[in-house]
Rosetta silent file (secondary structure, phi, psi, omega in degrees, C-alpha in Angstrom):
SEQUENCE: XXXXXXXXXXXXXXXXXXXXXXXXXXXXXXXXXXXXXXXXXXXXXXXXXXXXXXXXXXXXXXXXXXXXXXXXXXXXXXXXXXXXXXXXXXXXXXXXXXXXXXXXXXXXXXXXXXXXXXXXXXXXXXXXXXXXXXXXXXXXXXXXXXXXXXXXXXXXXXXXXXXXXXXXXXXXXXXXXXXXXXXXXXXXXXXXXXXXXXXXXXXXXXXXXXXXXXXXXXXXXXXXXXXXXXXX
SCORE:     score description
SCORE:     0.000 S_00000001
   1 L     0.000  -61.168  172.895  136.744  -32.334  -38.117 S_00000001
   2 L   -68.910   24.298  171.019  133.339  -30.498  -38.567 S_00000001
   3 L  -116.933  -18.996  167.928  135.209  -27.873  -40.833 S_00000001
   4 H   -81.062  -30.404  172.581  136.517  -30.568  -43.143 S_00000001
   5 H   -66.377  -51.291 -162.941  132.875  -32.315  -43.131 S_00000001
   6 H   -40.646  -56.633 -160.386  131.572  -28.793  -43.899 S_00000001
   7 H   -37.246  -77.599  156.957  134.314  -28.420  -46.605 S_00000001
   8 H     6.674 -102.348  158.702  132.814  -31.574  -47.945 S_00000001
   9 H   -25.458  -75.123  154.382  129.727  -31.085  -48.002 S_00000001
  10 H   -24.096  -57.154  171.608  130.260  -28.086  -50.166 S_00000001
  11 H   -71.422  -57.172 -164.296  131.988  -29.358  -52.687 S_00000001
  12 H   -57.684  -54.487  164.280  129.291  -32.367  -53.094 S_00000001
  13 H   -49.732  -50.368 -155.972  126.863  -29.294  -53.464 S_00000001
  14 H   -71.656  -48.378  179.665  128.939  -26.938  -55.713 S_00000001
  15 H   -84.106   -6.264  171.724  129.456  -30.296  -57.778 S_00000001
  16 H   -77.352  -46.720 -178.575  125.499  -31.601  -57.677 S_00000001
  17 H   -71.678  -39.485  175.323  124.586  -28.275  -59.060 S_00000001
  18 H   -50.592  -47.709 -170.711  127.211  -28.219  -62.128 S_00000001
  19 H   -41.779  -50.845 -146.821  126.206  -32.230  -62.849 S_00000001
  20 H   -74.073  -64.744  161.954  122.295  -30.284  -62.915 S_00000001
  21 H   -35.914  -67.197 -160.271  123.718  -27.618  -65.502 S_00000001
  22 H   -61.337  -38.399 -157.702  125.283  -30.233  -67.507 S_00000001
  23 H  -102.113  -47.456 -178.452  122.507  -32.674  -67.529 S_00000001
  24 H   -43.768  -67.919 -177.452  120.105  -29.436  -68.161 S_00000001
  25 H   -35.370  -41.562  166.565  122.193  -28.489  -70.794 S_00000001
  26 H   -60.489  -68.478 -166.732  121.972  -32.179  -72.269 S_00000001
  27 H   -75.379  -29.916  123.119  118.773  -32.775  -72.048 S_00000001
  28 H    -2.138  -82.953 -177.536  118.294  -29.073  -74.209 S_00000001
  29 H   -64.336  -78.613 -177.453  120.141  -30.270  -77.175 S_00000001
  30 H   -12.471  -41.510 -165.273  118.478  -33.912  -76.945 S_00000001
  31 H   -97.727    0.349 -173.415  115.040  -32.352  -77.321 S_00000001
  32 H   -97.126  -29.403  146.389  115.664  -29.895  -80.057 S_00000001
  33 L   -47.628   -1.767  179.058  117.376  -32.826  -81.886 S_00000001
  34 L  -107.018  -70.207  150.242  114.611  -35.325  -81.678 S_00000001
  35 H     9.906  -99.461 -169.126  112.621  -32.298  -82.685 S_00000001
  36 H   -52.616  -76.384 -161.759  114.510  -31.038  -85.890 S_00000001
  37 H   -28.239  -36.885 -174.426  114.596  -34.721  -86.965 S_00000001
  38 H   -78.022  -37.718  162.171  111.396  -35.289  -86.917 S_00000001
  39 H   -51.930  -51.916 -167.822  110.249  -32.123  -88.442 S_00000001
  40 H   -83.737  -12.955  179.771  112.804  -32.559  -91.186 S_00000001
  41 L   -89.808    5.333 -174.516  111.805  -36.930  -91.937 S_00000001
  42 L  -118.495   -6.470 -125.703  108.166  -35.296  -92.148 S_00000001
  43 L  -137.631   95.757  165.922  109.242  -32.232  -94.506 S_00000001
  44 H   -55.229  -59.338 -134.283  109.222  -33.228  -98.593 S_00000001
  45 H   -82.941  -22.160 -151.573  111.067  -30.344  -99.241 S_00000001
  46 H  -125.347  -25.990 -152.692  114.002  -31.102  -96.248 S_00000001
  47 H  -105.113  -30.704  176.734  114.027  -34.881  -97.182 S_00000001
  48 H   -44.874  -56.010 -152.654  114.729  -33.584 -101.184 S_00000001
  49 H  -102.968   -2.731  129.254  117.233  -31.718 -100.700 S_00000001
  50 H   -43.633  -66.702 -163.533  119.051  -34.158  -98.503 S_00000001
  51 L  -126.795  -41.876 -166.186  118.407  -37.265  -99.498 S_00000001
  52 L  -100.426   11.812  176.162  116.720  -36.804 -103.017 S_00000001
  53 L   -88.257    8.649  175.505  118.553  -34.753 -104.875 S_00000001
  54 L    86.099  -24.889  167.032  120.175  -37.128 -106.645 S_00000001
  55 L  -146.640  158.423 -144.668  123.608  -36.261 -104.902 S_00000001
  56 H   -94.737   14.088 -177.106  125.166  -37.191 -101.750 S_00000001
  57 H   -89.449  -10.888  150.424  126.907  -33.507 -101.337 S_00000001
  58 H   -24.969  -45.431 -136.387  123.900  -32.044  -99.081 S_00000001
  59 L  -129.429   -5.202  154.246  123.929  -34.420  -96.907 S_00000001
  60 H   -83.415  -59.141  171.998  127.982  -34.078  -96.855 S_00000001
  61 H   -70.760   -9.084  144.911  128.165  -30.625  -95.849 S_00000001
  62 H   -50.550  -84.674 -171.943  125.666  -31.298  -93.605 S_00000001
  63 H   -67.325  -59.716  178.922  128.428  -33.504  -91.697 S_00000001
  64 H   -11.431  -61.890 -174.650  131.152  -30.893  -92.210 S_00000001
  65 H   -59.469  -38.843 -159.533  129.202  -28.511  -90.455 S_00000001
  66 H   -73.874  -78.204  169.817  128.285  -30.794  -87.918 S_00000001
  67 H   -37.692  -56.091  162.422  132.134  -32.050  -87.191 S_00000001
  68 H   -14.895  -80.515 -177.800  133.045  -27.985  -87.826 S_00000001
  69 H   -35.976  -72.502  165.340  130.923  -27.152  -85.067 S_00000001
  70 H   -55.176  -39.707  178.907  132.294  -29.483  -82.306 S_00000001
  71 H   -80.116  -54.766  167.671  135.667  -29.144  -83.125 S_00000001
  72 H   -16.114  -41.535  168.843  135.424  -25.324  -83.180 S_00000001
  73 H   -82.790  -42.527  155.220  133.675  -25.541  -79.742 S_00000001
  74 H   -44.307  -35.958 -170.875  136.034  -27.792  -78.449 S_00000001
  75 H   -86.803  -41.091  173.596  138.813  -25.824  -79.312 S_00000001
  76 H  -119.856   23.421  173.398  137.754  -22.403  -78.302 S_00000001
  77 L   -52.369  -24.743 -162.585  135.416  -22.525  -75.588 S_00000001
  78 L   -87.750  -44.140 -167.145  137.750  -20.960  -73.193 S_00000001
  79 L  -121.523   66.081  155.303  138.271  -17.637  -75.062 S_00000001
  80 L   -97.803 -161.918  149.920  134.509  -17.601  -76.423 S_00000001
  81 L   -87.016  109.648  178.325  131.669  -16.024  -74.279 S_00000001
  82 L   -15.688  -34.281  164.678  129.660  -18.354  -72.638 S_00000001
  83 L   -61.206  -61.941 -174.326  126.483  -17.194  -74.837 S_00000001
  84 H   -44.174  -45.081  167.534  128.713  -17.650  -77.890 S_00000001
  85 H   -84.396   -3.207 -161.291  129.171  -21.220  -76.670 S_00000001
  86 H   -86.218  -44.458 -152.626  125.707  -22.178  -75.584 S_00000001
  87 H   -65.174  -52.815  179.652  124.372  -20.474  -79.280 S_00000001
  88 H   -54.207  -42.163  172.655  127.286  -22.873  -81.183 S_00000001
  89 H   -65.476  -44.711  159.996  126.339  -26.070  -79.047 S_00000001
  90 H   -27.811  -55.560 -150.130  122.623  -25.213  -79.780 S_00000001
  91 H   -90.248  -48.857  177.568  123.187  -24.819  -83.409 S_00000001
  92 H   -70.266  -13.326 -166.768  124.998  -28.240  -83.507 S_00000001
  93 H   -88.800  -25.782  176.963  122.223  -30.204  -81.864 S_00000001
  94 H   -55.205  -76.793 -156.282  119.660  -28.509  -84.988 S_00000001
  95 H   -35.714  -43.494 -169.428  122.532  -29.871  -87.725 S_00000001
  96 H   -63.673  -70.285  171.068  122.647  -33.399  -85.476 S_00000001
  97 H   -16.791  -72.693  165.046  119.054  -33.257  -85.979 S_00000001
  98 H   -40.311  -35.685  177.300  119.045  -32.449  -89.663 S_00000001
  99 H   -77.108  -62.382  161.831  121.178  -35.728  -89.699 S_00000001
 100 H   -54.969    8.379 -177.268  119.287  -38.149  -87.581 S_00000001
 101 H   -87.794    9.064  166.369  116.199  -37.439  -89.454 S_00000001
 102 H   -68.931  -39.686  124.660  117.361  -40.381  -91.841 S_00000001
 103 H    -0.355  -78.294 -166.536  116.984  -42.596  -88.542 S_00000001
 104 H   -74.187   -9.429  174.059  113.213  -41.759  -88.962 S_00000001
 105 H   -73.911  -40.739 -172.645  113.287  -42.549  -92.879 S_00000001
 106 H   -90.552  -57.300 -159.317  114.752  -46.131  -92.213 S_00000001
 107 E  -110.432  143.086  165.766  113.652  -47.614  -89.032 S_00000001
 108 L   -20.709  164.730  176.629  109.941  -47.737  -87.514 S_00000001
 109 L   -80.837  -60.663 -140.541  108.198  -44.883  -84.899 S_00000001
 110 H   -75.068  -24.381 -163.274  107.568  -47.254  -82.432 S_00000001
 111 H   -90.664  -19.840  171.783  111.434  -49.345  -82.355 S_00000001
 112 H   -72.558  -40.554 -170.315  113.066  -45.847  -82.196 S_00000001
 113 H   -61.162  -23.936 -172.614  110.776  -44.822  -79.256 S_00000001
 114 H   -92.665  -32.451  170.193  111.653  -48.134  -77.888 S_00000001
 115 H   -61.073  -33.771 -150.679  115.160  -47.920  -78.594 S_00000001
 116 H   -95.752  -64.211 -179.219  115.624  -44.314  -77.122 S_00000001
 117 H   -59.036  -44.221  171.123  114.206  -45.357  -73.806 S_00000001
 118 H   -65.275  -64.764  160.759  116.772  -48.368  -73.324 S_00000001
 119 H     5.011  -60.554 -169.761  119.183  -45.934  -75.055 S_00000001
 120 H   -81.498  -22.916 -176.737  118.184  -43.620  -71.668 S_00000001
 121 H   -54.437  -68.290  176.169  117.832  -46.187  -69.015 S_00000001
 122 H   -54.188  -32.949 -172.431  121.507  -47.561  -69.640 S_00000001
 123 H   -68.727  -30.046 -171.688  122.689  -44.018  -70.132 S_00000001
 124 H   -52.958  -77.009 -174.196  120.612  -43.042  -66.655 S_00000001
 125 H   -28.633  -57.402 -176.159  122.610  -45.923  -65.137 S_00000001
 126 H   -82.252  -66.346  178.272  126.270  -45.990  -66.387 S_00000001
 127 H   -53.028  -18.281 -177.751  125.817  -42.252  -65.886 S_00000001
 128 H   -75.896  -58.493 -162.631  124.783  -42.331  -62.187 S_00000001
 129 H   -55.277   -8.689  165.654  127.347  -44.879  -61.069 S_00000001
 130 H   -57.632  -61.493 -173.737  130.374  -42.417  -63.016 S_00000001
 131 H   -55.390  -28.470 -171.104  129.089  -40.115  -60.506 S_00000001
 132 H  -123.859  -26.587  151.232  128.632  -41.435  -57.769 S_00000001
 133 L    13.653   68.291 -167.008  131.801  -44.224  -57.777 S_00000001
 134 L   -90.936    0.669 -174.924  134.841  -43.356  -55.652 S_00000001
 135 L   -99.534  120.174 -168.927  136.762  -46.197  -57.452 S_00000001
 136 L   -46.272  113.885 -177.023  139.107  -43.688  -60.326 S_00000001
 137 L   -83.367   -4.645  169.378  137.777  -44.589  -63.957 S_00000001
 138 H    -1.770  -62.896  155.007  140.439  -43.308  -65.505 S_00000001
 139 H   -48.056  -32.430  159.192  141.732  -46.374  -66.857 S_00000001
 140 H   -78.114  -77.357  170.999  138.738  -47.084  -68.186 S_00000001
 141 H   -12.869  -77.930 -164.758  138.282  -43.987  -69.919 S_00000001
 142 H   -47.620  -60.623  160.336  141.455  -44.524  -71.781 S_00000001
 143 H   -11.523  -62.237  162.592  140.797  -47.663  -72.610 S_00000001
 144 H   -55.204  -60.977  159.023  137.859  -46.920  -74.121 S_00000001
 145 H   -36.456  -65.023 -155.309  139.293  -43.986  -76.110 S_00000001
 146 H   -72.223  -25.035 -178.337  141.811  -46.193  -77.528 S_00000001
 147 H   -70.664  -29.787  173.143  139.021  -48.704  -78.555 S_00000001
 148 H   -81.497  -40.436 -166.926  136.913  -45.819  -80.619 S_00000001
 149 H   -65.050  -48.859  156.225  139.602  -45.024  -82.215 S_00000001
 150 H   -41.183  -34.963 -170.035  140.042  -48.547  -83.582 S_00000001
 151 H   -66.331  -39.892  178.898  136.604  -48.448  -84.055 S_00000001
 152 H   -82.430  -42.526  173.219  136.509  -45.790  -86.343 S_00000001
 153 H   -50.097  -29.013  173.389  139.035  -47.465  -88.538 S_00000001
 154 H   -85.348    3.566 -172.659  137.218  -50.527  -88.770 S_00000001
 155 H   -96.682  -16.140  177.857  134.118  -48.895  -89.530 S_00000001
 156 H   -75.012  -23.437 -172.396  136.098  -46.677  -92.348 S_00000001
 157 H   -55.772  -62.635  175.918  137.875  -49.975  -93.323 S_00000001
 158 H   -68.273  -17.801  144.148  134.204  -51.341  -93.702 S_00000001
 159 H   -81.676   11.724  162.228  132.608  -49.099  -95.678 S_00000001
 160 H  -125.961   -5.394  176.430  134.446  -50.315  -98.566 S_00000001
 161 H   -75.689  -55.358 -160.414  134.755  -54.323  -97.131 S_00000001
 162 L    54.326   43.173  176.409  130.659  -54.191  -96.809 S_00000001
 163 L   -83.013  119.743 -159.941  131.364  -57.094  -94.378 S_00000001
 164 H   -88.227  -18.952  159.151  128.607  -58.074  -92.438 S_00000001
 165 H   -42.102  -86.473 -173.388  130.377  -59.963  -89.680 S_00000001
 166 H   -55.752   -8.015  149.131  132.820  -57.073  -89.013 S_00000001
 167 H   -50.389  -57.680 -153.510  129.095  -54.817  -89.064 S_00000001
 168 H   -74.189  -38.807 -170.132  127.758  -56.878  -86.590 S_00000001
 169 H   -85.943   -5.617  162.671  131.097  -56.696  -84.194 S_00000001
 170 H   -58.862  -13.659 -171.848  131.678  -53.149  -84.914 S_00000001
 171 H   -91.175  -53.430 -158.981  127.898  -52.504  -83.349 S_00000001
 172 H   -89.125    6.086 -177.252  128.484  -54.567  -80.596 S_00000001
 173 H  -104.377  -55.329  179.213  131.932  -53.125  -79.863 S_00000001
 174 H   -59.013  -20.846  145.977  130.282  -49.523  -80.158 S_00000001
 175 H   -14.043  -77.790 -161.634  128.230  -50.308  -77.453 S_00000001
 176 H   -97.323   -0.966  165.800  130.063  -51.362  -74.876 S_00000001
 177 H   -78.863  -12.403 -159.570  132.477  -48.478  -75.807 S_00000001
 178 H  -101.606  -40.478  150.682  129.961  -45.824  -75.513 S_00000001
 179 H   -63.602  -27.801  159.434  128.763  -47.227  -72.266 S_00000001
 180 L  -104.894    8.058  147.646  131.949  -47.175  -70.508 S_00000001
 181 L  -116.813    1.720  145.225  132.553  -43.758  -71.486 S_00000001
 182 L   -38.188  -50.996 -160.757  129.230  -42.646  -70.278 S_00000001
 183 L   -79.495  -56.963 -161.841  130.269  -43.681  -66.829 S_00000001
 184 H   -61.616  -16.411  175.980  133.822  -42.267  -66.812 S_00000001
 185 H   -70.826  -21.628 -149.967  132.721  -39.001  -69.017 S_00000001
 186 H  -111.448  -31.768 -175.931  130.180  -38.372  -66.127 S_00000001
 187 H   -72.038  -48.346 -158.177  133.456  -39.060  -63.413 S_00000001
 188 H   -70.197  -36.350 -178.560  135.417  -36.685  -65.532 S_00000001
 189 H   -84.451  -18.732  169.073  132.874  -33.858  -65.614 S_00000001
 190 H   -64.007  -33.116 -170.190  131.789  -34.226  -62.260 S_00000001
 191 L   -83.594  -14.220  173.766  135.521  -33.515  -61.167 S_00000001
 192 L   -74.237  -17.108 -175.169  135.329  -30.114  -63.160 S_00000001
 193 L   -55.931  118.740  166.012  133.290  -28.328  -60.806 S_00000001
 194 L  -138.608 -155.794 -172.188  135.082  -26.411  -58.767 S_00000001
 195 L  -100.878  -12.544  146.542  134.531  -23.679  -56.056 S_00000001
 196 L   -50.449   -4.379 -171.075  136.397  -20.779  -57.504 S_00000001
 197 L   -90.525  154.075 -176.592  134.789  -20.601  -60.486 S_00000001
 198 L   -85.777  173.415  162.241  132.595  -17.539  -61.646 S_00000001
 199 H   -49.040  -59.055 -159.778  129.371  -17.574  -63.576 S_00000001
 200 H   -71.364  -24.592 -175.762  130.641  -17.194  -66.764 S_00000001
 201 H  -103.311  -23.445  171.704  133.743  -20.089  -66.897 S_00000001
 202 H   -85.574    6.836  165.322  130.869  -22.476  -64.855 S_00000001
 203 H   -93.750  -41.590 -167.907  128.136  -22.089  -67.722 S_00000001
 204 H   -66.006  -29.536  163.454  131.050  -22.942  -70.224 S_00000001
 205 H   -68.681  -54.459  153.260  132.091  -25.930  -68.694 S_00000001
 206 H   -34.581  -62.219  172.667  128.717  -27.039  -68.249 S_00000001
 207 H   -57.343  -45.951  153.392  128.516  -26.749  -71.769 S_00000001
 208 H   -48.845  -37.372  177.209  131.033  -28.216  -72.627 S_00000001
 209 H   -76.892  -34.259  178.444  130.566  -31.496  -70.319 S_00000001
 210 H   -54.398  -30.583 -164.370  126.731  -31.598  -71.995 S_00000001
 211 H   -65.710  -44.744  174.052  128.457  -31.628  -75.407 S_00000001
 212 H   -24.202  -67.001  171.415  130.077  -34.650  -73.993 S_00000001
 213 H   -50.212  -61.779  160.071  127.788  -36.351  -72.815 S_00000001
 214 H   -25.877  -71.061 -159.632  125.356  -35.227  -75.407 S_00000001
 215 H   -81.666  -29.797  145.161  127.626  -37.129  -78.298 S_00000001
 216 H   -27.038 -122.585 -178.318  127.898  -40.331  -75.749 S_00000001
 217 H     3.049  -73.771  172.863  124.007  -40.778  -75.762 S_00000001
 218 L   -64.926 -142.966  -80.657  123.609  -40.311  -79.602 S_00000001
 219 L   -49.387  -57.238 -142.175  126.579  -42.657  -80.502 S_00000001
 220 H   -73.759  -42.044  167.717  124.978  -45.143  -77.958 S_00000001
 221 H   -98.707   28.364  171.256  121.831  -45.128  -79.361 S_00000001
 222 H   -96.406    8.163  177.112  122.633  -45.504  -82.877 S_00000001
 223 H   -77.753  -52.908 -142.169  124.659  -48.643  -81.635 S_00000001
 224 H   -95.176  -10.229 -165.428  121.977  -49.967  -80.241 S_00000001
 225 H   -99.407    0.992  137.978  119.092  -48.969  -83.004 S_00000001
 226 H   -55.637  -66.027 -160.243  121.499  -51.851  -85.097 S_00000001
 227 H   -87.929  -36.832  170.918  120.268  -54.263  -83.156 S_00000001
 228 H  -110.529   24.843 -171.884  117.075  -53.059  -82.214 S_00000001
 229 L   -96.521  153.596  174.224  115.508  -51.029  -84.579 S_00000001
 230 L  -133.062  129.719 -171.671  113.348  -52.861  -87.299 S_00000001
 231 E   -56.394  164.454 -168.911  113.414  -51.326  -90.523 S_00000001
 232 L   -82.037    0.000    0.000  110.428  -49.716  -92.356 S_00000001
């Protein structure tokens, strides 16, 4: 009995410290992405050649790179180096950056600052209880999956509808999808931990579950900076 409690135990440590990596990891990209953005919506020269050049193919290859990045890291984290993936996740949170500075072009200082903090509150939240749960979210998860995926069709459907209805329920559908994959994204990555693992495959995973996470948080608040950001 006290060798199974130990056992226990263990594991709840081995997996508190990965969560800590992950959330480290997270919270890393988050700040060099608020960062870049901010640098680059204050930058004539960055806002030009973006947004002012007269053509939208900057600011295209800009998301190429961005999408590039993540699937590339998705795909080969296992037979990169752990540096190699840290440098690539890094690199995507600048581009991500480079993107959201548009964010700071459109909507006020003060409703993003205000937005960001519910944006963290809910994520704080929905992320604790994935973690700490015991009921399997699986179901949820999937669920959820299958619902972004819809999602992104209606929002490609609607960038040629310009419907404002189907605007308003695509925002309020990205929401609550982005919220209930917070929690079960946080269930999933918590279950990755394990006690066999070396340095080098537990920094990659860590990285990986941050990227996770990471693209949960921005998707959520750019959901929510629909409803609550007020434009410049």
């Amino acid at each position: 009995m006290e060798t199974q409690l130990s056992l226990e135990q263990q594991r709840e440590q081995v997996q508190a410290a990965f969560i800590s990596k992950v959330y480290g990891w997270m919270s890393c990209a988050l700040v060099i992405t608020g960062v870049v953005a901010m640098w680059a919506s204050s930058t004539e020269a960055v806002i030009n050649i973006l947004f002012g050049s007269g053509s939208s193919l900057p600011f295209y290859i800009l998301i190429g790179a961005e999408i590039g990045a993540v699937i590339y890291l998705s795909a080969r984290i296992n037979k990169m180096s752990a540096e190699t993936a840290g440098t690539v996740f890094l690199l995507y949170s600048v581009l991500n950056g480079l993107t959201l500075s548009m964010v700071f072009l459109v909507y006020t200082s003060q409703s993003i600052a205000s937005t960001f903090l519910i944006t963290a509150l809910t994520f704080g939240v929905m992320s604790a209880y994935g973690y700490m749960t015991k009921k399997d979210l699986t179901s949820i998860g999937n669920l959820a999956f299958m619902a972004l995926i819809g999602l992104i069709i209606a929002s490609v459907v609607n960038f040629f509808m310009q419907s404002e209805m189907l605007h308003y329920i695509i925002g309020y559908a990205g929401v609550l999808i982005f919220v209930a994959l917070t929690a079960y994204d946080t269930q999933k990555i918590k279950q990755m931990a394990a006690f066999d693992d070396d340095a080098e495959t537990s920094k990659k995973k860590s990285i990986f579950g941050a990227l996770t996470l990471y693209l949960d948080f921005v998707n959520l608040f750019l959901y929510l900076l629909r409803f609550l950001g007020d434009r410049k």
